[in-house]
N, C-alpha and C positions, 0 to 999 in steps of 0.2 A: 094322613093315614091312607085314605082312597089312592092320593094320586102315590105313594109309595108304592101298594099292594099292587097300582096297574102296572108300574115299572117292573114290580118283582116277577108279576105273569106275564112277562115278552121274553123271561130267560130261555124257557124251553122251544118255543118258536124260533129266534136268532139262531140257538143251535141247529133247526132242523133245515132252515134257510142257508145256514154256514158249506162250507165246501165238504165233498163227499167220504168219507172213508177218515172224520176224526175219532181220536181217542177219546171217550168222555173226562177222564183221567186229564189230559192236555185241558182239556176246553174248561174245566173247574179248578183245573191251576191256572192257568193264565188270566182267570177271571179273580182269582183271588191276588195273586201278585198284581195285578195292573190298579186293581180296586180296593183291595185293603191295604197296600200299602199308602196308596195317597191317605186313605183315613188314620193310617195310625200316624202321618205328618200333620193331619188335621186336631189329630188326639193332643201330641208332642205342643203345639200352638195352643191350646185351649189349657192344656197342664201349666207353660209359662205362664199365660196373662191370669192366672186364678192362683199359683201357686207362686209365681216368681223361678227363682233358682231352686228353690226345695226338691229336692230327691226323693221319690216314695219310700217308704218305709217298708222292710220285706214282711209280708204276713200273710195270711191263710187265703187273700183275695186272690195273691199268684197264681193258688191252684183253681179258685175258679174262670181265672183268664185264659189259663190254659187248657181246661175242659172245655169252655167256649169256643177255644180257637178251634181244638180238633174237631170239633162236632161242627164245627161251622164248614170245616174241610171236606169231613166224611160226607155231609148235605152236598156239596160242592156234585163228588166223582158218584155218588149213589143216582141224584137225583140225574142228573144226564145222563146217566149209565138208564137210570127207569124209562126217561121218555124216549131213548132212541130207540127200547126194546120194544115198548108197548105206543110208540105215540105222544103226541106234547099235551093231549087233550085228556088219556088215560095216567100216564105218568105225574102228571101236574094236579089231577084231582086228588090219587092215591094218595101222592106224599104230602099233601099239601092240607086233604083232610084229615088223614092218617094221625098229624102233628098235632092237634087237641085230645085226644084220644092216649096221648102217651104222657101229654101236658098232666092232665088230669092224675094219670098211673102214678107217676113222679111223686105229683102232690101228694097223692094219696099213701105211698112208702114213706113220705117225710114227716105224717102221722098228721097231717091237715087233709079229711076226708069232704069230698067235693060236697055242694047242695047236690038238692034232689033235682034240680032244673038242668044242670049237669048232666047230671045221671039221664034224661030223660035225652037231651040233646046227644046223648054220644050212641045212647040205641037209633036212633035214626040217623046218627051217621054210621053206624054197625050197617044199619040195613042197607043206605044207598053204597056203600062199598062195597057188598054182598052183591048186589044186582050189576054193579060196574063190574064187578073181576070174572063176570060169566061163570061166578059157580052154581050160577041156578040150571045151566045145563044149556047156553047159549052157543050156537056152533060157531060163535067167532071168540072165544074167549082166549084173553091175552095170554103173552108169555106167565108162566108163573115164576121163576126167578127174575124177571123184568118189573113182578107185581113187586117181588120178594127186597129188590132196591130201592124203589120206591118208600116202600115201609119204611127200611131203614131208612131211609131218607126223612121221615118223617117223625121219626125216633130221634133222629141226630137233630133236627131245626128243634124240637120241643127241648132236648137235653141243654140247647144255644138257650134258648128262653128262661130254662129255670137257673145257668149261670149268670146270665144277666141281673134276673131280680134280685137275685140273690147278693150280687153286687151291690145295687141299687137300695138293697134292706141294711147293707152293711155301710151305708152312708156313702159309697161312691158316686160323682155326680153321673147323669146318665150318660153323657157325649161322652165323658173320660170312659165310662164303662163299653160304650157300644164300640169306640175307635181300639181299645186296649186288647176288644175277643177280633176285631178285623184285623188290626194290623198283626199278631199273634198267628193269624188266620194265613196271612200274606206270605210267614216267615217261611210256615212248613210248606206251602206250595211252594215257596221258592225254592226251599230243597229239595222240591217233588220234582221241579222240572226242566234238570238236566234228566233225567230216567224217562222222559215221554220223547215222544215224538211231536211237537212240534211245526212240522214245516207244511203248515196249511197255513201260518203267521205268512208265510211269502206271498200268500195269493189273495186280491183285493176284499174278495169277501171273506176269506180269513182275518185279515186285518180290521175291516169294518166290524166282523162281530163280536174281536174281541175291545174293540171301540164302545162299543155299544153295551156289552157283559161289565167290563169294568168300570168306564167312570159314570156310566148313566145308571145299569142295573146295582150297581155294590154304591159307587159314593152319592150320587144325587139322592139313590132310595132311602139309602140311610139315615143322611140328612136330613130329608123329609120327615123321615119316620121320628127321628131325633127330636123335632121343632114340633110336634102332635104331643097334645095334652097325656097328662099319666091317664092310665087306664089299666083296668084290668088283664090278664094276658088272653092276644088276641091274636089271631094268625091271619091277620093277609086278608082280610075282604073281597078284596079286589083282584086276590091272584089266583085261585081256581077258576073264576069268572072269566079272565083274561085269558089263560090260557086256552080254556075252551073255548071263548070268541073267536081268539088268533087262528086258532088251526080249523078253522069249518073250513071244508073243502079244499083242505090241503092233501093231494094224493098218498100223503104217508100216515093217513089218518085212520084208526081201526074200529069197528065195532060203535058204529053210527047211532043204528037202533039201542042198543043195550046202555049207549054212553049219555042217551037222552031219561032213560029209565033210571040210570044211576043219580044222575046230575036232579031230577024231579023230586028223589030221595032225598038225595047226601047234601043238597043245599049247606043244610046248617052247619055242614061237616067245617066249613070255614069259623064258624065262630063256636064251635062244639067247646073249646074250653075256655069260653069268656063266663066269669063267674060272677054274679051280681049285687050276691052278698054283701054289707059290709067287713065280714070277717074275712075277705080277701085277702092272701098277704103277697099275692102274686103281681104287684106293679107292669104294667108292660114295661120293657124292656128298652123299648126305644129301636125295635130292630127288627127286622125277617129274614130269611137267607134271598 
């Protein structure tokens, strides 16, 4: 799980290292085609040896594969879209603590109301979000529609989450489940990206990062995440962490003071919707963006 979550926090760093003037849009398609499509070959191989030649059956899991997929996409173009506006360090806490916080919402519209340990955990990350997004009156405070992608971004990884379980609760095994929302994930980038621009693929470090975005950040993390025991749903330990390691003192880095005041807060914003209860019905998923 650790070493997944430090893969998933190098996403926004790569990009900011990547060549000058990309599309966030390109750079979260190309990471889903290069990387979910190997998984959903990896999926197609793991359906053989467990099912044989059997064909799935059409039923009501379709639509949660494909809620997964889109919301896997939307995290894709939001979340690079957040850290190029506000930073890999600001961008990458937002959306990334943001995502227990909407986990939680979910559950709680689906008529399963969180503990109070929950409850307790999502007000401190209320607050260190509060103190990161400079609305306490901070004269470097971020873009707000930068914060505003983010968020959704954050919305979209937790909406990926509760497709998954919810797969998982419906008897799907979990590799079938996590390969079926990526490679789903893969298909619509691939129809995203004849409409982008592209031609930063020509240039070495364009090349290398979508090297690196796809089969290290999307297939090795996943894999990883895949082969980690069930557990409650959990977002990424290690990827707010990362992200904020990666980028210290990287000149595109904003709001130093204010992002150390956040991060002392919003700590727990990483595991803000791990629920401890036995009455959990939230499996992890086997997955993060």
């Amino acid at each position: 799980m650790l070493g997944a979550g430090v893969l998933f926090g190098t996403t926004g760093t790569a990009q900011a290292l990547g060549p000058d003037g990309m599309d966030p849009l390109s750079v979260g398609a190309v990471r889903q085609v290069s990387g979910g499509l190997v998984l959903a070959l990896v999926g197609i191989i793991a359906w053989a040896r467990r099912e044989g030649t059997r064909r799935p059956r059409p039923s009501v899991k379709v639509g949660w594969v494909l809620l997964g997929g889109a919301s896997i996409m939307t995290f894709q173009a939001t979340f690079f879209a957040g850290t190029r506006a506000n930073g890999v360090a600001v961008g990458t806490v937002v959306a990334l603590g943001s995502s227990p916080l909407f986990a939680g919402l979910f559950e709680w519209l689906a008529g399963r109301p969180p503990s109070r340990r929950w409850l307790v955990a999502t007000l401190v990350a209320v607050a260190g979000l509060v103190l990161l997004s400079g609305a306490l009156g901070s004269t470097s405070a971020p873009d707000p529609f930068g914060l505003v992608l983010s968020i959704v971004a954050g919305a979209s990884y937790a909406a990926y989450a509760v497709a998954a379980a919810t797969l998982l609760r419906q008897g799907t095994h979990a590799l079938i489940a996590t390969t079926a929302i990526l490679g789903t994930s893969g298909v619509i980038a691939a129809a995203i990206l004849p409409f982008v621009d592209t031609g930063w693929l020509a240039e070495p470090p364009g090349l290398a990062m979508a090297f690196w975005l796809g089969p290290v950040t999307v297939v090795a993390a996943y894999l990883l995440m895949g082969t980690a025991p069930a557990h409650p749903v959990r977002f990424d330990r290690g990827h707010p962490g990362t992200g904020r390691a990666d980028h210290r003192g990287h000149p595109g880095r904003r709001g130093a003071r204010r992002e150390a005041d956040g991060n002392a807060v919003g700590r727990p914003c990483c595991c803000a919707g791990r629920r401890t209860d036995r009455r959990d019905p939230w499996p992890n998923p086997g997955g993060g963006a």
